[in-house]
matplotlib code that plots the C-alpha trace (Angstrom):
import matplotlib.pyplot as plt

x = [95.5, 95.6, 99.0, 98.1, 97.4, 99.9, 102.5, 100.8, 101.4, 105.2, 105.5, 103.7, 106.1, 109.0, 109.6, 111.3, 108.7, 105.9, 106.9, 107.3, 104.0, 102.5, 104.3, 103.3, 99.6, 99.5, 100.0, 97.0, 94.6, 95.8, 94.5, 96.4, 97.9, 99.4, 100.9, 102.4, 104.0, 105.1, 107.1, 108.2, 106.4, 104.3, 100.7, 100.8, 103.8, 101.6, 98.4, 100.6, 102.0, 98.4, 96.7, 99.6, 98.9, 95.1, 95.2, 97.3, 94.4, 97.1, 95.3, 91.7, 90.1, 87.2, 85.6, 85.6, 83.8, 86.6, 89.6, 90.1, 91.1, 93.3, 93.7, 95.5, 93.9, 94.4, 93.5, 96.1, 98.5, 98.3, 99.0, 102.3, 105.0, 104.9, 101.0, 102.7, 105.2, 102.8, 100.8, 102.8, 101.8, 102.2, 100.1, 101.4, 100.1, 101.6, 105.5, 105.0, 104.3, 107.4, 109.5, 108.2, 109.0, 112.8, 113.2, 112.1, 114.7, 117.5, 116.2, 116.2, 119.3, 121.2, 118.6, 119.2, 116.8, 116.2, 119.4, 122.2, 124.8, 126.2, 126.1, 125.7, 127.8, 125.8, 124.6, 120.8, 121.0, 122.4, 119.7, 117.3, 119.2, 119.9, 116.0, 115.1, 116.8, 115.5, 112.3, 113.6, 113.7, 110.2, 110.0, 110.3, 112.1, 115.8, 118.0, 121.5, 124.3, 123.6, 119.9, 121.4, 123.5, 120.9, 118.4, 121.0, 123.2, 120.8, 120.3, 124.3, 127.2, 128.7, 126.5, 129.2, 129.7, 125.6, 125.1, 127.7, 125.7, 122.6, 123.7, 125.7, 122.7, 120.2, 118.1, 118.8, 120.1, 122.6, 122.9, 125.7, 125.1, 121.9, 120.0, 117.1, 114.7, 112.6, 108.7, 106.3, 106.7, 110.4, 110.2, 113.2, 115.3, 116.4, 119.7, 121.0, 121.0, 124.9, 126.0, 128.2, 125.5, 124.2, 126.5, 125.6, 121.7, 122.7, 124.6, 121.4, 118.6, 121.0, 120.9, 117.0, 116.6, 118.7, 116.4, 113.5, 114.6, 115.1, 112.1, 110.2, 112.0, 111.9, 109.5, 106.4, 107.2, 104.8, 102.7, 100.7, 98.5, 97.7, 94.3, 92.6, 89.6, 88.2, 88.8, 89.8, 93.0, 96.0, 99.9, 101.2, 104.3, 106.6, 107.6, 110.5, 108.7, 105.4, 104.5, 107.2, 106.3, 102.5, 104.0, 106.1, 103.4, 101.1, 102.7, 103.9, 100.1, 99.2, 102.5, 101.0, 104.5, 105.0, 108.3, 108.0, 105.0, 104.9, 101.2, 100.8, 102.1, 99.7, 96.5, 97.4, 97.6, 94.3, 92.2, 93.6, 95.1, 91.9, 90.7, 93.8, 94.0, 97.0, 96.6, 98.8, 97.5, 99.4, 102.2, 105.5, 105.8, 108.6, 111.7, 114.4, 117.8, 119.6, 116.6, 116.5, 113.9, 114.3, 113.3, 110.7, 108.8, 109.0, 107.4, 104.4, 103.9, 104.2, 101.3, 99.2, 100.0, 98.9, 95.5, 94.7, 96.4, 97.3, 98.3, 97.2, 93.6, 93.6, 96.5, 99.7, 102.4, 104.2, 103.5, 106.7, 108.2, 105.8, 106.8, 111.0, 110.4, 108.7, 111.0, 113.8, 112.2, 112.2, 108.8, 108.5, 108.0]
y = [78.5, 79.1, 79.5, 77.2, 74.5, 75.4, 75.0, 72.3, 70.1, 71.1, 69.8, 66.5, 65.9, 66.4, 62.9, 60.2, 57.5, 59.1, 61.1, 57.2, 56.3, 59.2, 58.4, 54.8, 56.1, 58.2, 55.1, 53.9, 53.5, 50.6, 48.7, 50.2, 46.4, 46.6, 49.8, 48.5, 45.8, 47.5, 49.5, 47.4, 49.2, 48.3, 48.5, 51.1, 53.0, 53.0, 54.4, 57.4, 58.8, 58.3, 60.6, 63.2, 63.0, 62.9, 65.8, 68.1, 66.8, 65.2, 62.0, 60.6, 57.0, 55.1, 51.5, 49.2, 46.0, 45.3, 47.2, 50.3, 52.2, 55.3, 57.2, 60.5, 63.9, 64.4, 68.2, 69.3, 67.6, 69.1, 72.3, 73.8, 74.7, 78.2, 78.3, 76.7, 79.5, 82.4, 81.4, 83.5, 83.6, 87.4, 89.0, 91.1, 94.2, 94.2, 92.6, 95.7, 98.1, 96.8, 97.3, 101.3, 101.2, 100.0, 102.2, 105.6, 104.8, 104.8, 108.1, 109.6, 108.5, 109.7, 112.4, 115.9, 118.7, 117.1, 116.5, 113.2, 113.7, 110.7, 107.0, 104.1, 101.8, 98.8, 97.5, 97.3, 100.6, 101.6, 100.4, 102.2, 105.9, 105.2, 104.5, 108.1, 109.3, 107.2, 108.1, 111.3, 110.1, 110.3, 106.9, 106.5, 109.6, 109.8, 112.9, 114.2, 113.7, 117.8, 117.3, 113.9, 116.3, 118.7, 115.8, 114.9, 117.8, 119.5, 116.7, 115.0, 116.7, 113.8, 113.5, 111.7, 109.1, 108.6, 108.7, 105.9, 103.8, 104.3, 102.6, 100.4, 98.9, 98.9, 101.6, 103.5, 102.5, 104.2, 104.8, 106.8, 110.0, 109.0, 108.3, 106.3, 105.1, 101.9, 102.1, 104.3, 105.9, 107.0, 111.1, 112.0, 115.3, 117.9, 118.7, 122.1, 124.9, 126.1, 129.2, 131.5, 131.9, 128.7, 127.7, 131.1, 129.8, 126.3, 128.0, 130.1, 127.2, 125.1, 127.3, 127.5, 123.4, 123.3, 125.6, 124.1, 120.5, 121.2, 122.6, 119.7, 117.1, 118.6, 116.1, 118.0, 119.6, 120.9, 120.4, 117.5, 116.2, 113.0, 113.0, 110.8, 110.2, 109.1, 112.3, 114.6, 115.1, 116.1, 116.0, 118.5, 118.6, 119.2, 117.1, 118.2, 114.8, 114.7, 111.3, 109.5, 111.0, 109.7, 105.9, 105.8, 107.1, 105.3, 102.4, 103.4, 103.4, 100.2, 98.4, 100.0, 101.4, 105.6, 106.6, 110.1, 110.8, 109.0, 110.2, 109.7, 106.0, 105.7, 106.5, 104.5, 101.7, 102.2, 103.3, 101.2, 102.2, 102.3, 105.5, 107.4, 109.3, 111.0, 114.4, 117.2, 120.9, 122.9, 122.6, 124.7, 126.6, 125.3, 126.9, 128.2, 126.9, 128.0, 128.8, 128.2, 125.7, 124.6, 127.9, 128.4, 124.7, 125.8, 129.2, 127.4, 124.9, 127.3, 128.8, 125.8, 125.0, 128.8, 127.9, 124.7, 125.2, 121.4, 121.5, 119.6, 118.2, 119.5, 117.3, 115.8, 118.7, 120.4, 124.0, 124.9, 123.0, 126.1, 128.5, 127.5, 127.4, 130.6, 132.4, 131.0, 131.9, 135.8, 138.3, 138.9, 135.8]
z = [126.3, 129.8, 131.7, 134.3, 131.6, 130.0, 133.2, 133.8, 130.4, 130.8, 133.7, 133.0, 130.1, 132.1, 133.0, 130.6, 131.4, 130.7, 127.7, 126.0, 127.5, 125.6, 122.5, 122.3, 123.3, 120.3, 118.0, 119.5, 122.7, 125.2, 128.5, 131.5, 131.9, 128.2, 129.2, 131.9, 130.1, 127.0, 129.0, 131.6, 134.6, 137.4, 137.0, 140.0, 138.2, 135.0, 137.2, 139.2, 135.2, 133.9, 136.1, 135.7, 132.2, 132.7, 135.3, 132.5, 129.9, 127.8, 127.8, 128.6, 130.4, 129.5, 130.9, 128.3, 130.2, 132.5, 131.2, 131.6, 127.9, 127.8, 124.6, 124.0, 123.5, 119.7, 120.3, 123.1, 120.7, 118.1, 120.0, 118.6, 121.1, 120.6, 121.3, 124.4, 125.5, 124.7, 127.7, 130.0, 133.5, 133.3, 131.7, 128.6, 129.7, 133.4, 130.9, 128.9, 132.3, 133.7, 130.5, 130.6, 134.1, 133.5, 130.4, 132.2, 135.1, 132.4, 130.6, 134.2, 134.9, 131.4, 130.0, 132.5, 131.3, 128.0, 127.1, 127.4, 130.0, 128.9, 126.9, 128.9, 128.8, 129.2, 125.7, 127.0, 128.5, 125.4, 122.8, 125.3, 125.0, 121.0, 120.8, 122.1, 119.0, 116.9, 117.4, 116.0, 112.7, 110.6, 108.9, 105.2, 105.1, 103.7, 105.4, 104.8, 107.4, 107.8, 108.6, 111.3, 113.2, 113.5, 114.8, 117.7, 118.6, 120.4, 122.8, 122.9, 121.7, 120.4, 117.4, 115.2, 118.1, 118.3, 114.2, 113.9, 117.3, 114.9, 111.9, 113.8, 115.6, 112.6, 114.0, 111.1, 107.6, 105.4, 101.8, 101.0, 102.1, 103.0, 106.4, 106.3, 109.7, 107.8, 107.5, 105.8, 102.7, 101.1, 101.1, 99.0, 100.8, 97.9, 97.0, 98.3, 95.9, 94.6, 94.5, 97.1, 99.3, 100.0, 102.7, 104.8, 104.5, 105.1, 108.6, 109.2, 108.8, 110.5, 113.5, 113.3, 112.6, 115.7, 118.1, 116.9, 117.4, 120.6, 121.4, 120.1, 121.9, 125.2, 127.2, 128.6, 132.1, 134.3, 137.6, 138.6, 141.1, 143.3, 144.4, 147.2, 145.9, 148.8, 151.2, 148.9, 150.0, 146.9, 146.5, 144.1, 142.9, 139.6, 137.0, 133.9, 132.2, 132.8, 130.8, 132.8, 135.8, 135.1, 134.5, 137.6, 140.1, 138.6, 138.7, 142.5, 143.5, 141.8, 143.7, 147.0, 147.2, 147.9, 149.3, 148.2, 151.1, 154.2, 154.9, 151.4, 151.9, 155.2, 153.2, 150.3, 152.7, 154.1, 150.9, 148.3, 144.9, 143.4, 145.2, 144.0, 140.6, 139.0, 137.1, 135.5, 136.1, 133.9, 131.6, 131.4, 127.8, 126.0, 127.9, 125.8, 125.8, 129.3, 131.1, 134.9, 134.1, 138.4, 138.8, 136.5, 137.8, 141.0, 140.7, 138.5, 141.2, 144.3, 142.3, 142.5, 146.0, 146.3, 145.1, 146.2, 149.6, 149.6, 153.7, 156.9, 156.3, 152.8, 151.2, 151.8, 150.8, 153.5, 155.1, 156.1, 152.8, 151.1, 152.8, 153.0, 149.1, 148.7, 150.7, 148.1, 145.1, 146.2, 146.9, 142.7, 141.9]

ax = plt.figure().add_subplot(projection="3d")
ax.plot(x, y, z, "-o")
ax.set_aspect("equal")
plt.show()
């Protein structure tokens, strides 16, 4: 069903005299004039609900001789409520577009270089954050409170504080010992090996779990590029998340609305979102931990704007920004 229809039948049920006129209709089909005297209403009272009713296609008029007949429509009532509500006037995709939109503001705000500054302290906010590590977790499969801390330390210190929020919210489940993310198939973990040395290789993998954990939940950074399709014309610039980056310009262009660029914003204006493409050019290797990963993203894209010279007629980035930068970086870089 169609929102408007759907708006449209709400609204003709929102009155208490026509709501009975409906229910008495579904009993059976009457003369406007026996409508009006059921229900103790003026014939032109009776006419001004009927066609709110007919225009929402709740009920239907025929000629009978001289009378006039209305009957319900049988097929718009037996339409169930939530059938009703589903017909959202937003369209699920552009809900859903939003949602990303609201949840990459938080992670910018609390996420810094991969890892949590800090918990929110707004429940919703909350749930967001929490759902980062979550995803974390392989589904089905059951992990020790050893293999947990080794899933979150690496991107909050507080790992007790954020194992506790998990189980606590019903992201994850826990049996025991046990830590178990719902869905797929149940992967049992096996049970360390005794002996003396086994807590000097639990240390060791430990160590290495850690490093490679992080590694593999450091977003994607890199370099990127707006182009005007139109002219030709780029903007190129760095990103330390790439995939968020991508929603929120993209999402900027379709809104008409760039505060990053003012020519940018002027050409936007003038060729329409639809000439305008996002694009990432390279991405940064996997940094290790304590890098100058500023430093690095900014070498990679001063490369770029090297080679594409993205200036003047060419794009939208500034000269002089290239050149202050450059001179920052150092002559061996």
């Amino acid at each position: 069903m169609e929102a408007e229809r759907s708006l449209a039948i709400m609204k003709a049920l929102a009155d208490a005299s026509r709501l009975s006129i409906v229910n008495s209709l579904l009993e059976k089909s009457q003369y406007v004039e026996e409508i009006a005297k059921r229900h103790a209403l003026a014939p032109s009272t009776v006419s001004f609900h009927l066609r709110k009713l007919e225009q929402a296609g709740l009920v239907s008029s025929r000629k009978e001789q001289y009378y006039v007949v209305i009957e319900a429509n049988d097929a718009v009532f037996d339409t169930t409520l939530r059938e009703l509500v589903s017909a959202s006037p937003l369209r699920k995709d552009l809900q859903d577009e939003r949602m990303d939109e609201y949840r990459d503001k938080v992670l910018k705000s609390f996420f810094s270089n991969g890892t949590l500054e800090k918990l929110p302290s707004q429940h919703k906010k909350r749930l967001i954050v929490l759902e980062q590590f979550t995803a974390l977790f392989e589904p089905g499969r059951r992990y020790s409170e050893q293999e947990v801390t080794g899933l979150i330390r690496p991107l909050f210190d507080d790992y007790c504080l954020v194992r506790r929020l998990l189980v606590d919210e019903g992201l994850v489940s826990r049996d025991g010992s046990m830590y178990l993310r719902e869905g797929g198939s149940v992967q049992e973990t096996p049970a360390a090996l005794p002996g003396k040395g086994a807590k000097k290789v639990r240390k060791v993998d430990e160590r290495a779990e850690l490093k490679r954990v992080y590694k593999q939940n450091v977003p994607d950074m890199g370099i990127y590029q707006i182009e005007n399709k139109a002219n030709g014309k780029i903007y190129i610039e760095s990103s330390k998340n790439l995939e968020a980056t991508r929603k929120s310009r993209e999402f900027q262009l379709r809104m008409g609305t760039i505060v990053f660029n003012r020519e940018l914003q002027k050409e936007l204006e003038q060729f329409g979102a639809q000439n305008f493409s996002f694009s990432v050019l390279d991405v940064l290797a996997k940094p290790e931990p304590g890098a100058n990963i500023e430093r690095l993203l900014m070498a990679l894209k001063l490369n770029w704007q090297e080679k594409l010279q993205p200036f003047s007629d060419r794009g939208y980035n500034s000269l002089k920004g290239f050149q202050r930068e450059r001179e920052q970086l150092g002559p061996n870089q």
